[in-house]
N, CA, C and O atoms as a Maestro MAE file, in Angstrom:
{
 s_m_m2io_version
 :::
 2.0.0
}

f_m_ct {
 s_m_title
 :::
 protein
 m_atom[144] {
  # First column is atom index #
  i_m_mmod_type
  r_m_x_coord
  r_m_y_coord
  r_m_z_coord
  i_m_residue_number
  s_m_chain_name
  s_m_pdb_residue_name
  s_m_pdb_atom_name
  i_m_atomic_number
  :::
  1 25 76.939 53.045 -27.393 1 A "UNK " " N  " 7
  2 3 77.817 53.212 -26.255 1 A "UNK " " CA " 6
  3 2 79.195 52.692 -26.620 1 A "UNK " " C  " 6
  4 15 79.309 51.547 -27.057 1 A "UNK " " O  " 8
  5 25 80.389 53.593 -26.440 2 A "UNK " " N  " 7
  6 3 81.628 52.892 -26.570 2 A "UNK " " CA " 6
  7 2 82.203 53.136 -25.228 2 A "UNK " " C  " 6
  8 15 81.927 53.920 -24.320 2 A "UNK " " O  " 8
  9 25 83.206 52.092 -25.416 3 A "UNK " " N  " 7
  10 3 84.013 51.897 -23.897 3 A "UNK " " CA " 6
  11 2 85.330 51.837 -24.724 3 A "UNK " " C  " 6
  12 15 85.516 51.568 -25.910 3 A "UNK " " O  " 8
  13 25 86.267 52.206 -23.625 4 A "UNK " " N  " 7
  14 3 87.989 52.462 -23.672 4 A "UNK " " CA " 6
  15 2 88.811 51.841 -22.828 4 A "UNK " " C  " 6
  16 15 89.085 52.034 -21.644 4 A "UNK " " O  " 8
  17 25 89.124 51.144 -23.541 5 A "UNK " " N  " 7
  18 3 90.296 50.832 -21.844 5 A "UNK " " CA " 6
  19 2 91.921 50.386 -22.277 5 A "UNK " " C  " 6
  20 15 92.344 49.546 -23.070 5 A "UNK " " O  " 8
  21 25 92.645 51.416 -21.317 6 A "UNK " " N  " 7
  22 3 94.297 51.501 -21.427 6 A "UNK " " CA " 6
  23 2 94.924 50.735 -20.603 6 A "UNK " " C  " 6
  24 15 94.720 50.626 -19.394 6 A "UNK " " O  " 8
  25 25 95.780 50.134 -21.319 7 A "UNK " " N  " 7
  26 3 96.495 49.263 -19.886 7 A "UNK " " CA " 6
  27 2 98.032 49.226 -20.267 7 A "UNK " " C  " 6
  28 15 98.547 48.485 -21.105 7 A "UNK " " O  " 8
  29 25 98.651 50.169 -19.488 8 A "UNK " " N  " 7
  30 3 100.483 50.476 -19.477 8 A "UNK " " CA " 6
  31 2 100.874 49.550 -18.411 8 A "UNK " " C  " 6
  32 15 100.385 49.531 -17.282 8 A "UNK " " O  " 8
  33 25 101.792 48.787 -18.861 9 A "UNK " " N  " 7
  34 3 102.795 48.092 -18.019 9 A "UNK " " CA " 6
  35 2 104.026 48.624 -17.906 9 A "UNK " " C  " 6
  36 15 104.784 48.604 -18.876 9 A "UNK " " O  " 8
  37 25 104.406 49.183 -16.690 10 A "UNK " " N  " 7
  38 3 104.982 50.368 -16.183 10 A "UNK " " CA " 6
  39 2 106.461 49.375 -15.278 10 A "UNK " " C  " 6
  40 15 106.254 48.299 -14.718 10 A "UNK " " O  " 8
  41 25 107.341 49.802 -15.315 11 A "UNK " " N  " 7
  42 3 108.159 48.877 -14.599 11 A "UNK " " CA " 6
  43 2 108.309 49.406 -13.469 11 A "UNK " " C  " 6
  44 15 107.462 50.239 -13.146 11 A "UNK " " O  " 8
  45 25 109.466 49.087 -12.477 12 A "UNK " " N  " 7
  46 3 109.038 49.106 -10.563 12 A "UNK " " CA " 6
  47 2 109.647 50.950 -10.783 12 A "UNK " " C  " 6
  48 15 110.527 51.462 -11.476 12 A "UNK " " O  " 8
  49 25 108.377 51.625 -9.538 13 A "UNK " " N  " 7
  50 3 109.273 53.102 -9.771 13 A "UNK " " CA " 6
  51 2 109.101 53.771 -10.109 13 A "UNK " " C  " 6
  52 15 109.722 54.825 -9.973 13 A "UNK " " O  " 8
  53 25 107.471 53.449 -11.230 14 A "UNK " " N  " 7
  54 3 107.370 54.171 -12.426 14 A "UNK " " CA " 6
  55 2 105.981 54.479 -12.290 14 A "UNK " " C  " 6
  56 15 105.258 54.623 -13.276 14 A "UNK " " O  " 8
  57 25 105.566 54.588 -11.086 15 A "UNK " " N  " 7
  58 3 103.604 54.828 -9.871 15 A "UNK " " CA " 6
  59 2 103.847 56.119 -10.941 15 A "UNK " " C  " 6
  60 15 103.119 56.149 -11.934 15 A "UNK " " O  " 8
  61 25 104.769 57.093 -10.773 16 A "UNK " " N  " 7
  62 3 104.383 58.507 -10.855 16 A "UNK " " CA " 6
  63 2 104.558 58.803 -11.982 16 A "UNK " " C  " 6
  64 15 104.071 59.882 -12.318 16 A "UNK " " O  " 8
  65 25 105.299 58.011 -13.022 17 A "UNK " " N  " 7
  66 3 104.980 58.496 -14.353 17 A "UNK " " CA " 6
  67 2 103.443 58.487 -15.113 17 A "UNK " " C  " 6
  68 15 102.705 59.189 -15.804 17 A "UNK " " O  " 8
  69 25 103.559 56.802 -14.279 18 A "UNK " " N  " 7
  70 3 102.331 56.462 -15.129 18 A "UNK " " CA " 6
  71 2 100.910 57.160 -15.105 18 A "UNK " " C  " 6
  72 15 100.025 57.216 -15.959 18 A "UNK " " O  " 8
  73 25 101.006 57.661 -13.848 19 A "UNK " " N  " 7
  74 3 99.694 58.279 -13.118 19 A "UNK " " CA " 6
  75 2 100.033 60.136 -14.047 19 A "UNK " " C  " 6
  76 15 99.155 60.991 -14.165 19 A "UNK " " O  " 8
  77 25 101.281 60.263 -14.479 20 A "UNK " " N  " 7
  78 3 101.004 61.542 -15.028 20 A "UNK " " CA " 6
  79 2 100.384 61.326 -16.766 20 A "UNK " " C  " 6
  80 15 99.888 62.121 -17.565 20 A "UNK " " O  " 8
  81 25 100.675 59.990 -16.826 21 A "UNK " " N  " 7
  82 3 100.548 59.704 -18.686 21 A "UNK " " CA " 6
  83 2 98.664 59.530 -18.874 21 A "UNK " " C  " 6
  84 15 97.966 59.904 -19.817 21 A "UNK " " O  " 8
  85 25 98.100 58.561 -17.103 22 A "UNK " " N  " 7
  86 3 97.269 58.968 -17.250 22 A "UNK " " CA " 6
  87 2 96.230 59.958 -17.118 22 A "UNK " " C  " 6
  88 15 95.168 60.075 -17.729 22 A "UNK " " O  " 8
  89 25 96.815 60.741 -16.074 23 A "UNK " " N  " 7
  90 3 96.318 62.371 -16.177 23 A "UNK " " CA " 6
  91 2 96.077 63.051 -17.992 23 A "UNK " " C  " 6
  92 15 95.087 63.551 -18.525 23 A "UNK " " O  " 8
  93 25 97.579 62.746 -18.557 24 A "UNK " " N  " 7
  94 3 97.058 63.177 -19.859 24 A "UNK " " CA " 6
  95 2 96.476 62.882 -20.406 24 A "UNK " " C  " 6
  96 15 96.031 63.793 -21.103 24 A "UNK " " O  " 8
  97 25 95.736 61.188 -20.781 25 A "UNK " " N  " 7
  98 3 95.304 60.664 -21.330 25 A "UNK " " CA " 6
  99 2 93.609 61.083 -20.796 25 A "UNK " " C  " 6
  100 15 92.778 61.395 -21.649 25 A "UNK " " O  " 8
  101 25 93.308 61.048 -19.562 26 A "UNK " " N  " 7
  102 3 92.007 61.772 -19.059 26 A "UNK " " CA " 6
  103 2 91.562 63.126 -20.121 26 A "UNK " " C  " 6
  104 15 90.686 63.324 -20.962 26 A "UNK " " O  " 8
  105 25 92.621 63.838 -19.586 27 A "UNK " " N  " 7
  106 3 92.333 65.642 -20.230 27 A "UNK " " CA " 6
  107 2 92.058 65.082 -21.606 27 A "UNK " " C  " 6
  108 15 90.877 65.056 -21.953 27 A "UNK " " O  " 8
  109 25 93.102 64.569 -22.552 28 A "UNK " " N  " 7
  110 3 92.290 64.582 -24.085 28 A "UNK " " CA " 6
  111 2 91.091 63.324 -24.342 28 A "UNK " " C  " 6
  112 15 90.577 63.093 -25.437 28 A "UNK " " O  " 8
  113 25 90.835 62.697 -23.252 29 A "UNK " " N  " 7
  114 3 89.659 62.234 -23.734 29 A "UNK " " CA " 6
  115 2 88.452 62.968 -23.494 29 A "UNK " " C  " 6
  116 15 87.542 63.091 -24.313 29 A "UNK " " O  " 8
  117 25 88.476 63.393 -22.479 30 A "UNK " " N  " 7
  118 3 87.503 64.477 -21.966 30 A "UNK " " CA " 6
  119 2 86.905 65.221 -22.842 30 A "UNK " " C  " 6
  120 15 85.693 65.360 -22.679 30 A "UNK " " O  " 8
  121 25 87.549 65.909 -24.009 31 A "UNK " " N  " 7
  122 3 87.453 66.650 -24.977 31 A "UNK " " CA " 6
  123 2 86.906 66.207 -26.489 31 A "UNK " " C  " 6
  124 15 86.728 66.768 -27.571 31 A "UNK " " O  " 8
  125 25 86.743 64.870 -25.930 32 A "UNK " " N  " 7
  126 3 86.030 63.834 -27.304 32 A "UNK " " CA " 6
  127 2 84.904 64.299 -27.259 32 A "UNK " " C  " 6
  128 15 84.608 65.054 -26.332 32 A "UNK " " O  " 8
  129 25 83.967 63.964 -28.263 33 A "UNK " " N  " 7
  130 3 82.450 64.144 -28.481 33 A "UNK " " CA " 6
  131 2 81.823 62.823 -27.842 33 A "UNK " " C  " 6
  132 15 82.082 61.671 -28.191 33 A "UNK " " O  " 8
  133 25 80.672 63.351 -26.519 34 A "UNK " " N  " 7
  134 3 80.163 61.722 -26.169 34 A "UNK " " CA " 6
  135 2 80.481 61.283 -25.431 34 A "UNK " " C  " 6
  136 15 79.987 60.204 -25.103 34 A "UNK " " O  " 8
  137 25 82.175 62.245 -24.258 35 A "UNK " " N  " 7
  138 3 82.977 61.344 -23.796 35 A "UNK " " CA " 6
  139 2 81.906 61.444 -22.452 35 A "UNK " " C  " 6
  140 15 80.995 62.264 -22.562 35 A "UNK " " O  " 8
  141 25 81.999 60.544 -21.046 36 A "UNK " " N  " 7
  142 3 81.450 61.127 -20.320 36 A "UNK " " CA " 6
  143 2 82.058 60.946 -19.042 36 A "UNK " " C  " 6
  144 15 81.600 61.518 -18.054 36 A "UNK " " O  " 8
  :::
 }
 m_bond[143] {
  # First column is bond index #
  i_m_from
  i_m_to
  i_m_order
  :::
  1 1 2 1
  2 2 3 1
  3 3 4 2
  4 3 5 1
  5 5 6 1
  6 6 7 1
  7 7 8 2
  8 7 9 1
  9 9 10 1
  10 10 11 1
  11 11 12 2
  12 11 13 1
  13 13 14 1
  14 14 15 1
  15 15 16 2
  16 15 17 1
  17 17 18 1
  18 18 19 1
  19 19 20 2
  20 19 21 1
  21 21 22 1
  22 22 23 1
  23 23 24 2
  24 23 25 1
  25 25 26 1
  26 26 27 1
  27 27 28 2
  28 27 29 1
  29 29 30 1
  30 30 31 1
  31 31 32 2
  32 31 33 1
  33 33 34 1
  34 34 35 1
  35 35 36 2
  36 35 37 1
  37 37 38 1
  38 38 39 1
  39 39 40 2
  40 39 41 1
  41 41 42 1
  42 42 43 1
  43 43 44 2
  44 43 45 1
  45 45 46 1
  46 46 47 1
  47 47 48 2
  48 47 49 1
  49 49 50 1
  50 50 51 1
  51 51 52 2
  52 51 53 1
  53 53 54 1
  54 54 55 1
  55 55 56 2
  56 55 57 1
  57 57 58 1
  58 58 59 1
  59 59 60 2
  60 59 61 1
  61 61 62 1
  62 62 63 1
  63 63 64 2
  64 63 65 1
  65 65 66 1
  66 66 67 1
  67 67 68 2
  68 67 69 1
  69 69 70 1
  70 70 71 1
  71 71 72 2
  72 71 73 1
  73 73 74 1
  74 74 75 1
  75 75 76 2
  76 75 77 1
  77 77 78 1
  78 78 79 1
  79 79 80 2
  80 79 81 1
  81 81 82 1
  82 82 83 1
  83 83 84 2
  84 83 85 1
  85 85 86 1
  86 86 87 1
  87 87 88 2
  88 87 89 1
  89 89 90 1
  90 90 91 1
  91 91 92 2
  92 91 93 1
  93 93 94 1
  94 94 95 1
  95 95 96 2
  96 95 97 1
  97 97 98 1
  98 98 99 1
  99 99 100 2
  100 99 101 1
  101 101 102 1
  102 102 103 1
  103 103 104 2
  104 103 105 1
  105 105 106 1
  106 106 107 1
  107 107 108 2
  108 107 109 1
  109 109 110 1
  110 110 111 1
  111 111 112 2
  112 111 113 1
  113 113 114 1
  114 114 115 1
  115 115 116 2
  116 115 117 1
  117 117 118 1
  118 118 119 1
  119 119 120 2
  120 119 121 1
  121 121 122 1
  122 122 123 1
  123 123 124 2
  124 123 125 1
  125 125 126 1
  126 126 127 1
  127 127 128 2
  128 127 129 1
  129 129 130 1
  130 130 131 1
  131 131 132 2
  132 131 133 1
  133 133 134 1
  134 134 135 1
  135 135 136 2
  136 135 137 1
  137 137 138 1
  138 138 139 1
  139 139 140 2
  140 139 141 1
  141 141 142 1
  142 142 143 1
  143 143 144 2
  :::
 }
}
């Protein structure tokens, strides 16, 4: 079993970037072998 974990420190303002960086970061993990 592996585990992942991201943690962006985002400055004030920046809710909606971050939430799009992790949208991307979702989609290509998704596509890993195993991911679940």
């Amino acid at each position: 079993m592996y585990a992942s974990l991201l943690m962006l420190n985002l400055g004030p303002g920046m809710r909606l970037a971050g939430e799009k960086l992790a949208d991307q970061f979702a989609a290509i993990l998704k596509t890993l072998k195993g991911f679940k």
